[in-house]
KEKE-3310 file (N, C-alpha, C; in steps of 0.2 Angstrom, whole numbers, plus 5000, padded with zeros to 4 digits):
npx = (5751:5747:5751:5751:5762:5756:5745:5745:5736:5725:5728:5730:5717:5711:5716:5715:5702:5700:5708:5697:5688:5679:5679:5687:5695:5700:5700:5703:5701:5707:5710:5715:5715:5713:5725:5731:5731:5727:5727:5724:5723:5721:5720:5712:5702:5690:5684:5691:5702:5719:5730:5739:5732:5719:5720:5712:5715:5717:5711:5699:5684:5673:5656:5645:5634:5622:5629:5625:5614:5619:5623:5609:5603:5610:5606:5593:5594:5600:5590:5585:5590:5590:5576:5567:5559:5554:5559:5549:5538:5525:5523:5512:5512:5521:5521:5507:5500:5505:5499:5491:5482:5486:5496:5497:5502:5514:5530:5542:5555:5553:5555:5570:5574:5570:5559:5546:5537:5534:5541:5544:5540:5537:5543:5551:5563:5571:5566:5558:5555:5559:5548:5538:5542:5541:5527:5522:5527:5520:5508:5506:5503:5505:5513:5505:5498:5506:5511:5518:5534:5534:5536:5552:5560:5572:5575:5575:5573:5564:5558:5569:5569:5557:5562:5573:5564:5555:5565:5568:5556:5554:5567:5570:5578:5582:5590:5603:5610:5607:5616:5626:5630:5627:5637:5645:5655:5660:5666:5676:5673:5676:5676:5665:5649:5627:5622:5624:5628:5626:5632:5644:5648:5657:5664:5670:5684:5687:5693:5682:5673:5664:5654:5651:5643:5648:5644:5639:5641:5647:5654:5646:5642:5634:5631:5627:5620:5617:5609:5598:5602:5595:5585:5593:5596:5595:5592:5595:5603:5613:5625:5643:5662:5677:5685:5691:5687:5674:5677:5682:5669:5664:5675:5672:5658:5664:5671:5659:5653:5662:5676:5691:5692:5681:5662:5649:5636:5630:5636:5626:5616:5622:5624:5612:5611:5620:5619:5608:5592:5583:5580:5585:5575:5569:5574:5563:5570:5583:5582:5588:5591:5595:5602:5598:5602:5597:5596:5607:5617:5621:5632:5629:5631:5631:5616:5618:5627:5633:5628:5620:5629:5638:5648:5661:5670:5678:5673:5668:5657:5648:5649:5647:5639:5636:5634:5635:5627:5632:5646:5651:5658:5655:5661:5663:5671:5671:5675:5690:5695:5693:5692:5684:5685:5679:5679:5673:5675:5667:5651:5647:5635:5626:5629:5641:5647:5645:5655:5667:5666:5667:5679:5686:5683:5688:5702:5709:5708:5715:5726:5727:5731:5720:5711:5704)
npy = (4299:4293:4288:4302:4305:4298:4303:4315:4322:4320:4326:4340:4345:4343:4355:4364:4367:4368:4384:4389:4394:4383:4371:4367:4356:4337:4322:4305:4289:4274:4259:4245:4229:4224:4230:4245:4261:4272:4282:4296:4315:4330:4347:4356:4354:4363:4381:4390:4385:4382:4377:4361:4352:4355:4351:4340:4322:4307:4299:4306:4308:4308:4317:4306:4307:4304:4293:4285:4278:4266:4257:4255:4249:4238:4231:4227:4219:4208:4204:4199:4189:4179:4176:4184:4194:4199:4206:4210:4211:4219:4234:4237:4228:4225:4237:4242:4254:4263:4258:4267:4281:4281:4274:4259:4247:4249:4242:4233:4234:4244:4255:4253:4257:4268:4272:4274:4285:4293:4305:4317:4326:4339:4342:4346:4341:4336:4340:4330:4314:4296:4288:4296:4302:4291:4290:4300:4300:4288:4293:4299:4306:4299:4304:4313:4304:4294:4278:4267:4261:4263:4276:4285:4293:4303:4300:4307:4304:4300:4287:4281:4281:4272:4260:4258:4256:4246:4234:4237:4235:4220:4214:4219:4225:4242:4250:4257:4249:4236:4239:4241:4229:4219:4221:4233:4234:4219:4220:4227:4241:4252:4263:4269:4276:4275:4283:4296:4302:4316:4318:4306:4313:4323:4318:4309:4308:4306:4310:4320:4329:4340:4345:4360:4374:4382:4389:4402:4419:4418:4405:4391:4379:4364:4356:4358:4356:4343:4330:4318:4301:4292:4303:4307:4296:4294:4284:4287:4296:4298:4293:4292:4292:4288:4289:4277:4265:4267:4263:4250:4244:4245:4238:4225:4223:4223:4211:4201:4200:4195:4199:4199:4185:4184:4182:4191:4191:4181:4178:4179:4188:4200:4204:4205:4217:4225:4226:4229:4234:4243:4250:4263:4271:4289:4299:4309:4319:4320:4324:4315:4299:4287:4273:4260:4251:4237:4248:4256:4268:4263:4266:4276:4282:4276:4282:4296:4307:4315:4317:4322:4317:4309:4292:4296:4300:4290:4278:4261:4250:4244:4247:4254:4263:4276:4294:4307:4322:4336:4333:4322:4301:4287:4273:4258:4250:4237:4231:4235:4229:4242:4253:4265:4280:4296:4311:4329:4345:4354:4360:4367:4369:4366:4365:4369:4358:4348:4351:4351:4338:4327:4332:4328:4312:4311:4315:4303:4295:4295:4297:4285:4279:4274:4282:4279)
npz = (5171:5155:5139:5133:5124:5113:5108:5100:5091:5097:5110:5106:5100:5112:5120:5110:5115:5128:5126:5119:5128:5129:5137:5153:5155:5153:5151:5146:5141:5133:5125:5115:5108:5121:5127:5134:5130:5132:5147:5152:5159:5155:5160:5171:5184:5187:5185:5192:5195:5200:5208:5207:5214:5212:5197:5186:5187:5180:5187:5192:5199:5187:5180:5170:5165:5151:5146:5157:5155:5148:5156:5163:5154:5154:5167:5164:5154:5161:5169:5160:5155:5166:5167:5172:5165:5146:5133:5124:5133:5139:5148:5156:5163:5173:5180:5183:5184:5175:5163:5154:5147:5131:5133:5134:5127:5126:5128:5133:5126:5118:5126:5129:5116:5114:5107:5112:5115:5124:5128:5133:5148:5159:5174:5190:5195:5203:5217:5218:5225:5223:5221:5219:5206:5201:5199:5193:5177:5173:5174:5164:5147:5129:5118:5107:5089:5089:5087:5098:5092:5079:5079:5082:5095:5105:5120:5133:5150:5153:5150:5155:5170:5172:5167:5176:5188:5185:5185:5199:5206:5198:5204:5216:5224:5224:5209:5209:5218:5213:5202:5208:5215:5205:5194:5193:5206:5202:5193:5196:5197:5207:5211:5204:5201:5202:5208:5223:5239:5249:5260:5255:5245:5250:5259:5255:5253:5240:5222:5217:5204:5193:5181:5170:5163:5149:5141:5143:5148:5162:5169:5176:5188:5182:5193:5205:5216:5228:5231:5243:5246:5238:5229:5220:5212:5194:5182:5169:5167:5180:5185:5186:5189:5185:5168:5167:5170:5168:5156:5157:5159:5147:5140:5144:5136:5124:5125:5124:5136:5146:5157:5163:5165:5171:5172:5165:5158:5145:5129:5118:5125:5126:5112:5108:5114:5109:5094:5079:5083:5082:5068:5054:5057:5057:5069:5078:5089:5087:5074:5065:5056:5065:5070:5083:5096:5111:5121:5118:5104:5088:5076:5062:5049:5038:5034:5037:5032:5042:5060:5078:5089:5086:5081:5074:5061:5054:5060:5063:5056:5065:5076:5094:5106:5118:5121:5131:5138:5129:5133:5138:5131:5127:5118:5109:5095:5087:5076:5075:5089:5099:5111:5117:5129:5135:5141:5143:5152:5151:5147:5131:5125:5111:5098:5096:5103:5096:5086:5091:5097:5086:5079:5092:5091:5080:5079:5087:5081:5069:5076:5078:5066:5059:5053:5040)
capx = (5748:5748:5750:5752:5764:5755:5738:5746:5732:5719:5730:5727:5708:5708:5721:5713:5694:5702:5710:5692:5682:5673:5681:5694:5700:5697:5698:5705:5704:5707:5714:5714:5716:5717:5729:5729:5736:5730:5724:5728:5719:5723:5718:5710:5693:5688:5687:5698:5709:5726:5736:5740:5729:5713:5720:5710:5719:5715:5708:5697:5677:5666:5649:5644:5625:5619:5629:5621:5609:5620:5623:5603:5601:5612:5603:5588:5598:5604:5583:5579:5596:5587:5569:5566:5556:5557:5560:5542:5532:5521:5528:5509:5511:5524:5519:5500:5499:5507:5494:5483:5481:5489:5503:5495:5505:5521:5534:5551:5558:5549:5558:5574:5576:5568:5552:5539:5535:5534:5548:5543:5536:5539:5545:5557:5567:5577:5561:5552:5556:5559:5541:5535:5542:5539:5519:5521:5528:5515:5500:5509:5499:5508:5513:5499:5498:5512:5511:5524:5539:5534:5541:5556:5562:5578:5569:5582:5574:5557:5557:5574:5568:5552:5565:5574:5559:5556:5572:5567:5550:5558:5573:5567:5585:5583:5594:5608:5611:5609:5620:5634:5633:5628:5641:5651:5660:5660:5672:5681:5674:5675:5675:5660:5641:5624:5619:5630:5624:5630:5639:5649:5651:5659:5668:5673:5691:5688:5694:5677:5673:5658:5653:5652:5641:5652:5639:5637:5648:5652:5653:5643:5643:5629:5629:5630:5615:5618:5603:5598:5606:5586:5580:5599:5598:5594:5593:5598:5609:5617:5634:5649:5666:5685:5684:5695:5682:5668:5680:5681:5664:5665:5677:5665:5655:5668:5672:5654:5651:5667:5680:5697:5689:5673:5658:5641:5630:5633:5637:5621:5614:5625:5626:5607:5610:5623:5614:5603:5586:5578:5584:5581:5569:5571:5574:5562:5572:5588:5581:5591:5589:5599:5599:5600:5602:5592:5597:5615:5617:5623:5636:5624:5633:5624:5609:5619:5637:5634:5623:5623:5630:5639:5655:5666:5671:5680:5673:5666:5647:5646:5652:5641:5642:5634:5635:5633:5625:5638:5650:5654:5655:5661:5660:5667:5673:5673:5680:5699:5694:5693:5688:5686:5680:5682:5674:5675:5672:5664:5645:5645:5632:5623:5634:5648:5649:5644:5660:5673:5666:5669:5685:5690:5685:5693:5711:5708:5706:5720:5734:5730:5733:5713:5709:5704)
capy = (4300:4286:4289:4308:4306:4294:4305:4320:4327:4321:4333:4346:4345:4345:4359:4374:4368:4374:4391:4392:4390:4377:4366:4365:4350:4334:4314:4300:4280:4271:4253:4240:4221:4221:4233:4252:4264:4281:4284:4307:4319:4339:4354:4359:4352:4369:4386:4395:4380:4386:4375:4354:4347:4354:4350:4336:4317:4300:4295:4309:4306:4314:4313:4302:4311:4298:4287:4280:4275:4259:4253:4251:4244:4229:4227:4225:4212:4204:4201:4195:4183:4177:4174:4188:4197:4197:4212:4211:4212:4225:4238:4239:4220:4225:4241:4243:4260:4263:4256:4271:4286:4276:4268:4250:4243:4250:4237:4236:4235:4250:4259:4254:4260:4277:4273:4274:4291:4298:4309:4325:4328:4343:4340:4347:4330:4335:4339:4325:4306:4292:4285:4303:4302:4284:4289:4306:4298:4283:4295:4304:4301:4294:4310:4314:4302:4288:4270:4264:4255:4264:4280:4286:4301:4301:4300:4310:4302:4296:4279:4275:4280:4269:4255:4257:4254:4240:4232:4236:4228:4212:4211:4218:4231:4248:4251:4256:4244:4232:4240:4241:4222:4214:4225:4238:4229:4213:4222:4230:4248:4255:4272:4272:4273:4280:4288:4300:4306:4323:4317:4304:4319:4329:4317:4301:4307:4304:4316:4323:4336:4341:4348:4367:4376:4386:4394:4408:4424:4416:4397:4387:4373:4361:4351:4363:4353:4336:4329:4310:4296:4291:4306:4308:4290:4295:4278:4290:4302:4301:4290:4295:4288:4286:4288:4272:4263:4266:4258:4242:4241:4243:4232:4219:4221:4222:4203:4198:4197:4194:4203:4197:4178:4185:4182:4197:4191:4178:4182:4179:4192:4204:4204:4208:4223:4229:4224:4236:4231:4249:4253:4267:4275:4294:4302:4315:4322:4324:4326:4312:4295:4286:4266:4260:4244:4241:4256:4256:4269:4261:4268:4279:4285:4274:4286:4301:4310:4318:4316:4323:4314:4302:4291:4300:4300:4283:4269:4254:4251:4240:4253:4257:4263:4280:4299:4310:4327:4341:4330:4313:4300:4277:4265:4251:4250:4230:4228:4238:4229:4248:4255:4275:4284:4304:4317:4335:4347:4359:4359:4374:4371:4357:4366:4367:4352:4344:4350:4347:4328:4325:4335:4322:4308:4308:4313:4297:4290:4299:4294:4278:4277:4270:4286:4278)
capz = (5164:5150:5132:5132:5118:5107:5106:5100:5090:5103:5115:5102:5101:5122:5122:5110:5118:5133:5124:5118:5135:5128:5142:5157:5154:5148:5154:5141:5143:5127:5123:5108:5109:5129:5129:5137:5125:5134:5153:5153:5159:5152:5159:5178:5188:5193:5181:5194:5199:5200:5211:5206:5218:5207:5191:5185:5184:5176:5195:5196:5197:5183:5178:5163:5159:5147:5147:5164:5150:5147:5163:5164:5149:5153:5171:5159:5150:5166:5174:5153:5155:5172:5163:5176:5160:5142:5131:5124:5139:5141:5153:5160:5166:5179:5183:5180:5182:5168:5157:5151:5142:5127:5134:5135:5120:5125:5129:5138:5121:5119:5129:5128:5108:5110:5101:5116:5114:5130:5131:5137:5155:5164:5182:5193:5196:5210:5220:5217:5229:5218:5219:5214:5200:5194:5196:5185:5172:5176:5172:5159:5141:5127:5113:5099:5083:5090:5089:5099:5089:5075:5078:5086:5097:5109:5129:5141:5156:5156:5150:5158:5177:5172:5166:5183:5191:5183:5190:5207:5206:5196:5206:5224:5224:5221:5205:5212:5222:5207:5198:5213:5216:5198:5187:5196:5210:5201:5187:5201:5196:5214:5214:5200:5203:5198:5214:5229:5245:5250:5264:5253:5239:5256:5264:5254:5252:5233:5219:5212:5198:5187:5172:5171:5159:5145:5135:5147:5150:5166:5168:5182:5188:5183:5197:5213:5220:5230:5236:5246:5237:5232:5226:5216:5206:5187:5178:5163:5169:5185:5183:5189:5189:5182:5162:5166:5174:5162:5150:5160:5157:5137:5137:5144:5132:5119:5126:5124:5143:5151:5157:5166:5170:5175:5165:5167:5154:5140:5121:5115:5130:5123:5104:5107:5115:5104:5088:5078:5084:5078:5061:5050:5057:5060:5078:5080:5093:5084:5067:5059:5055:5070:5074:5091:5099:5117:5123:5113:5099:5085:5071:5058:5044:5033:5034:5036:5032:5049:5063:5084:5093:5082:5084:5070:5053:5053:5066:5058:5055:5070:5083:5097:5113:5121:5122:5138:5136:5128:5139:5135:5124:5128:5114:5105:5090:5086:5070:5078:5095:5103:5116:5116:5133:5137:5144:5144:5160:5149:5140:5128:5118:5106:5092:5098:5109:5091:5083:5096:5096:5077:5079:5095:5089:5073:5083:5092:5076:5065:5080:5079:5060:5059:5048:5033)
cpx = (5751:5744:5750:5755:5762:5749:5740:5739:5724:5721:5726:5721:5705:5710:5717:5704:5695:5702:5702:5688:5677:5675:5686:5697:5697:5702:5697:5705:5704:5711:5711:5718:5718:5722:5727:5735:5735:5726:5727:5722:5724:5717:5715:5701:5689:5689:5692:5702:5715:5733:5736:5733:5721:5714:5716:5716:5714:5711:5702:5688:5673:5661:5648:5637:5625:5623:5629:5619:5610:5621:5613:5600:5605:5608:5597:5587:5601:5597:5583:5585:5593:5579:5566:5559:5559:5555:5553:5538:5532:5523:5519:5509:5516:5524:5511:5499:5500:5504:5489:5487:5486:5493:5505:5498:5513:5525:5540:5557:5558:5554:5565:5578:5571:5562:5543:5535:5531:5542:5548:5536:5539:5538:5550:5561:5569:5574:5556:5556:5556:5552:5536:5534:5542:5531:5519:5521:5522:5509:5500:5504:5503:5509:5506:5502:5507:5511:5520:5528:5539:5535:5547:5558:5566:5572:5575:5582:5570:5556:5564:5572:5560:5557:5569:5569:5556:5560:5570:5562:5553:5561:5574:5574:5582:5589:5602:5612:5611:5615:5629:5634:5633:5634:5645:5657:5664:5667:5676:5680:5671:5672:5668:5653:5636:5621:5625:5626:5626:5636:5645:5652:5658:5666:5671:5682:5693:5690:5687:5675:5666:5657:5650:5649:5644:5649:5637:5643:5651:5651:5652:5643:5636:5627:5629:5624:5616:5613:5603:5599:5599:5585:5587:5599:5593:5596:5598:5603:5615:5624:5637:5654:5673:5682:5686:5690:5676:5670:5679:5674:5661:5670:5675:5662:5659:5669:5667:5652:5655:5671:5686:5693:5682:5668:5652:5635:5631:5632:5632:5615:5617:5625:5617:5606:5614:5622:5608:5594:5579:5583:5580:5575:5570:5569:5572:5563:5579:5586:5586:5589:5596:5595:5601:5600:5598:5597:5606:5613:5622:5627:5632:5624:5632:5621:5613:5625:5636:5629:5625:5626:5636:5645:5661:5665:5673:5678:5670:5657:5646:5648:5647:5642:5636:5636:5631:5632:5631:5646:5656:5653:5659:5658:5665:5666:5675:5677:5688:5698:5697:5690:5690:5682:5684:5676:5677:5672:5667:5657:5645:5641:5632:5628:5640:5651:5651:5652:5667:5671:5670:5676:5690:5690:5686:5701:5711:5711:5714:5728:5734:5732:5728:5709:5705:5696)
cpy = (4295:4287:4294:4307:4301:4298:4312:4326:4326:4327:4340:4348:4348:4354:4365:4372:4373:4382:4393:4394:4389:4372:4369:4363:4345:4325:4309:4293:4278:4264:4249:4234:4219:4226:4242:4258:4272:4282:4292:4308:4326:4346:4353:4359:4357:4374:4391:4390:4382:4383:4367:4351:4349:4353:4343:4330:4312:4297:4300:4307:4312:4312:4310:4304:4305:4291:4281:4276:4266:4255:4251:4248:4237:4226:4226:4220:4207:4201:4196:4190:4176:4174:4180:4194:4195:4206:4215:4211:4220:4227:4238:4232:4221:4231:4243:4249:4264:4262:4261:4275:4285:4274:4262:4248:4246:4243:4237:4238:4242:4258:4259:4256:4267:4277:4272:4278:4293:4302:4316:4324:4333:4343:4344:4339:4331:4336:4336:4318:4300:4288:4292:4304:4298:4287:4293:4304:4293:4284:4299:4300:4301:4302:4308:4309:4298:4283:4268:4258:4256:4271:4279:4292:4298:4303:4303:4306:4298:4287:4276:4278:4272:4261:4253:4254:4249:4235:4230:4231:4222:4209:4214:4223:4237:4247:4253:4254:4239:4231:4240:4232:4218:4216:4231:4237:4221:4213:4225:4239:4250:4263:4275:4272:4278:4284:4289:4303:4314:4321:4310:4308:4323:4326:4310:4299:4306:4311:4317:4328:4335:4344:4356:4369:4382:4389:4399:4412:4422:4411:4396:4381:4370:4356:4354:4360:4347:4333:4319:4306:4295:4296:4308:4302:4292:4289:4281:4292:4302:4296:4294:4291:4291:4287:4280:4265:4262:4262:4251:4239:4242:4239:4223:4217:4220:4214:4199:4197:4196:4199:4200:4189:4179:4185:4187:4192:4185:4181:4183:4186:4201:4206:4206:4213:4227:4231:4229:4233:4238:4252:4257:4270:4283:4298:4310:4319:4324:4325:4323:4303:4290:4278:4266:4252:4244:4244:4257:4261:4266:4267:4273:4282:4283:4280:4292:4303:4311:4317:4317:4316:4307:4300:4292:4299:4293:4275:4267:4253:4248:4243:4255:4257:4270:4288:4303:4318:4332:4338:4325:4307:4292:4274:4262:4250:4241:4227:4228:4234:4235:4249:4263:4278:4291:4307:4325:4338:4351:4359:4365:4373:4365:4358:4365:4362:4347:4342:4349:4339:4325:4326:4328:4315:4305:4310:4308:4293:4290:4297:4287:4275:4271:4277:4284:4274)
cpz = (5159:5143:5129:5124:5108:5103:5104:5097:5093:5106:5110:5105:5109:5122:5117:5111:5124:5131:5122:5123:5133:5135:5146:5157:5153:5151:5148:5143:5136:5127:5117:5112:5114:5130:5129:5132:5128:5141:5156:5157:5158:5155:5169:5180:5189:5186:5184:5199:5198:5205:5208:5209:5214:5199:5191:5183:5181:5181:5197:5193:5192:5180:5172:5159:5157:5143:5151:5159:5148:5151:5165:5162:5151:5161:5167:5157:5155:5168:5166:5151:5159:5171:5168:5171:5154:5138:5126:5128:5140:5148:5160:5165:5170:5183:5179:5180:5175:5162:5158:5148:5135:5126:5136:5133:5122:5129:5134:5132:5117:5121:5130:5118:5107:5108:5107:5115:5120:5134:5134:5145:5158:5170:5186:5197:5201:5216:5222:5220:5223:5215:5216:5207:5195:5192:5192:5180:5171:5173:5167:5153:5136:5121:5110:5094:5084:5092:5090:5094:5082:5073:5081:5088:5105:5117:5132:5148:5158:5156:5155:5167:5178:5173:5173:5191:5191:5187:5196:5209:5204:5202:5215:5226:5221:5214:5205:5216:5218:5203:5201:5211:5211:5194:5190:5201:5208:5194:5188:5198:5204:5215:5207:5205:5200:5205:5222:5234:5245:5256:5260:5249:5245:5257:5261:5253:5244:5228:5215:5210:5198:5185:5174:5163:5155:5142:5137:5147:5156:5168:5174:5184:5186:5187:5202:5216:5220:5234:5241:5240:5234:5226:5219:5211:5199:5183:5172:5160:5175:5188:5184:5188:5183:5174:5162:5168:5172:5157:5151:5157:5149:5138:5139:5140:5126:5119:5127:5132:5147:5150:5164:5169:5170:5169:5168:5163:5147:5133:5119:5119:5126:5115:5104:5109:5110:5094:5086:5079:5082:5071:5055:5050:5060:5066:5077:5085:5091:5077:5062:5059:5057:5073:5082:5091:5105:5120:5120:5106:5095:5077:5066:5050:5038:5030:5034:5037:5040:5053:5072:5087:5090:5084:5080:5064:5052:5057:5061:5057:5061:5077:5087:5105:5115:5121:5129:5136:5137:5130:5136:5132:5129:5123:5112:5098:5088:5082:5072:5083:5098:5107:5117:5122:5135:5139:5146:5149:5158:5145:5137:5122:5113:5101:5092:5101:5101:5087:5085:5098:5092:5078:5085:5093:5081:5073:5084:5085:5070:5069:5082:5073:5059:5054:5041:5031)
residu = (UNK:UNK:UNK:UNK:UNK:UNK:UNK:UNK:UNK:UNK:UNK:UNK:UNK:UNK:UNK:UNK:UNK:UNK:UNK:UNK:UNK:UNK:UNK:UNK:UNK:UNK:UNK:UNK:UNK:UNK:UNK:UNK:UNK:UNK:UNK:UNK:UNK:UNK:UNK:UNK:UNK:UNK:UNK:UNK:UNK:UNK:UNK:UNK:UNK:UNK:UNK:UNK:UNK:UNK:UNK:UNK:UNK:UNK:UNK:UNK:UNK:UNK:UNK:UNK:UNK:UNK:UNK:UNK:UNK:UNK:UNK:UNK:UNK:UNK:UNK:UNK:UNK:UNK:UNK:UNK:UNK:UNK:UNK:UNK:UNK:UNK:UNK:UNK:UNK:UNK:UNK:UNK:UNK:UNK:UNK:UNK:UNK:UNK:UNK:UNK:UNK:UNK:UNK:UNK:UNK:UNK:UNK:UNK:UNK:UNK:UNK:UNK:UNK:UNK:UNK:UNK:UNK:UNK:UNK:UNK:UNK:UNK:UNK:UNK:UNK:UNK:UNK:UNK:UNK:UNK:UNK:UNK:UNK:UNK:UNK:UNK:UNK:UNK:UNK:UNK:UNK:UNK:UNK:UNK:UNK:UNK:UNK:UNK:UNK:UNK:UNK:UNK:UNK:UNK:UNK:UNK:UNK:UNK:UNK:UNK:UNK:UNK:UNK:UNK:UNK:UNK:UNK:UNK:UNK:UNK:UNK:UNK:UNK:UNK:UNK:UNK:UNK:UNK:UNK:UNK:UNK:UNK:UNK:UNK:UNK:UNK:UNK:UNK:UNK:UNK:UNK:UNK:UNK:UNK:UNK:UNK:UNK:UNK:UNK:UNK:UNK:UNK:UNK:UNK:UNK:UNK:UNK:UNK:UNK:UNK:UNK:UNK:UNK:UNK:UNK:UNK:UNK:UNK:UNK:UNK:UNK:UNK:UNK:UNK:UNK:UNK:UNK:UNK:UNK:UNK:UNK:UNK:UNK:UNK:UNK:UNK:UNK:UNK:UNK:UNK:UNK:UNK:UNK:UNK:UNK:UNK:UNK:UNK:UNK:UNK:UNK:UNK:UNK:UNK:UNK:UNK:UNK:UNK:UNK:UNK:UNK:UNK:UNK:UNK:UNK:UNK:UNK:UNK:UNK:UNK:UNK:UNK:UNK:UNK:UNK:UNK:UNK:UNK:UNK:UNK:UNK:UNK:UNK:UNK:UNK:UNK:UNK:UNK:UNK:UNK:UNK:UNK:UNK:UNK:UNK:UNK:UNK:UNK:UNK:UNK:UNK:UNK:UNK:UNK:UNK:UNK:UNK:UNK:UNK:UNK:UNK:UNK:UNK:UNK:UNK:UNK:UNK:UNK:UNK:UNK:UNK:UNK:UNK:UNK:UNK:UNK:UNK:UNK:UNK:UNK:UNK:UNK:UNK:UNK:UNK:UNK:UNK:UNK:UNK:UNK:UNK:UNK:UNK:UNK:UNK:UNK:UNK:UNK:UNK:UNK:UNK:UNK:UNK:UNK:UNK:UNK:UNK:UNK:UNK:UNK:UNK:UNK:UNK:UNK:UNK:UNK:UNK:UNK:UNK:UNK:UNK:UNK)
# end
């Protein structure tokens, strides 16, 4: 463990979620200016762990939910580096199907800021092939009284499996496979990814957890299904890995595109996806008025004292990074050059998940003496 003593009233915040059973335990990475200031983890992998060996560590795999989200927006930004597409092209020019019931005009751009309006589709996902579920979406119609690019409502999954399918046609790799060899091996994140077999979940010899639903009298697992690695990659959601490890890859981005030597994408690649490229328009899905970058939320406190999901009371305006449902949370804080990733084992709920964010990331913030 690394920097226990410097995060004390982060410890806090982990330590009475636990006594609450809002959570387990709870998975820390953070550095500033290139340097590592906390890799912990507090509390137990399991609701009836009881010996060390299930205690949760800083090594241990956990899912990232939505913050998958970032990892497909930079392969996005790696085909439109490539001239491989461009962020205004019509989504139905690479997938034709896609163009009808008034989703002709949607974009790529489109789709990575939330503003396509096709965010609801009733599906069971984990029963459906990956080609199943591009065509559903495919034939899906476009909401009521929406001109894309001129609203906006947060998407959970639809347009980011589209956008991964994009990829594949483009770039001739499924998505996960993209993302192994453009950007996850290449920045040495080994033990991360967005897609697991059942037999590597079984038998990889790796430390793996996941996320446990708290808002019940008796907490379950929400992942107790492991299906083929295909019908399991969720461009959106289905990220795994080290908190330590997701940082790596904010602090890529922190460095504009490099990271120890190694370059992903150049500055000018980057500073467009981090940059507000949807501004001030209100998220009819969280009911506040929340910028984005392509596919990066951006800072918001602008527009509103409070708002879900957000990166606390004190980050900077130019802060932007991602949130994983009830879960977890990685961004970058540029002004401070920071880097903030965590994750808790526990989802209890949109409210309560709300107020133990705030709560974390304003400890984070409070013990770095960045409060202000």
């Amino acid at each position: 463990m690394f920097g226990l003593e410097q995060f004390s009233n982060t410890q806090k915040v982990i330590r009475e979620g636990i006594e609450a059973n809002l959570h387990f335990g709870a998975q820390v990475y953070i550095s500033q200016d290139s340097e590592k200031l906390a890799d912990f983890a507090i509390g137990k992998s399991h609701p009836d762990s009881i010996d060390e060996k299930k205690m949760l560590s800083p090594d241990t795999v956990l899912p990232w939910m939505s913050c998958s989200k970032m990892l497909t927006a930079v392969a996005i930004a790696i085909l439109h580096e490539r001239r491989s597409l461009t962020y205004d092209q019509l989504v139905g020019n690479i997938l034709p199907s896609f163009a009808c019931h008034g989703k002709e005009s949607i974009t790529i751009k489109h789709l990575l800021t939330h503003t396509s309006g096709i965010r609801l589709l009733p599906l069971q996902w984990d029963k459906l092939t990956w080609e199943e579920t591009v065509a559903a979406i495919a034939k899906m119609p476009i909401e009521s009284d929406w001109t894309p690019g001129e609203k906006a409502g947060y998407h959970i999954g639809t347009s980011w499996l589209i956008l991964g399918e994009i990829v594949r046609i483009l770039d001739g790799r499924p998505l996960d496979q993209f993302l192994q060899e453009e950007i996850l091996l290449p920045l040495g994140m080994k033990h991360s990814g967005i897609s697991m077999t059942k037999d590597l979940y079984l038998n990889s010899g790796l430390d793996i957890s996941g996320l446990y639903r708290t808002d019940t009298q008796t907490p379950y697992s929400s992942l107790e299904k492991y299906f083929d690695s295909v019908n399991l990659v969720r461009p959106g959601a289905s990220g795994r890995g080290p908190m330590k490890e997701l940082a790596t890859f904010m602090e890529m981005l922190l460095y504009k595109g490099s990271y120890e030597g190694k370059r992903l994408m150049s500055e000018r690649t980057v500073e467009e996806l981090v940059t507000r490229q949807r501004e001030g328009l209100l998220d009819l899905t969280f009911n506040k008025t929340i910028d984005w970058g392509l596919g990066f939320m951006i800072d918001s406190k602008c527009h509103n004292r409070s708002y879900p999901y957000s990166f606390g009371s004190y980050c900077s305006e130019e802060t932007f990074g991602h949130n994983g449902n009830q879960s977890s949370a990685a961004y970058v804080d540029p002004e401070h050059d920071l880097v903030v990733c965590f994750v808790f084992n526990g989802m209890p709920g949109e409210y309560e998940h709300n107020k133990r964010l705030k709560a974390m990331n304003d400890a984070i913030y409070t013990d770095l003496d960045l409060d202000f």
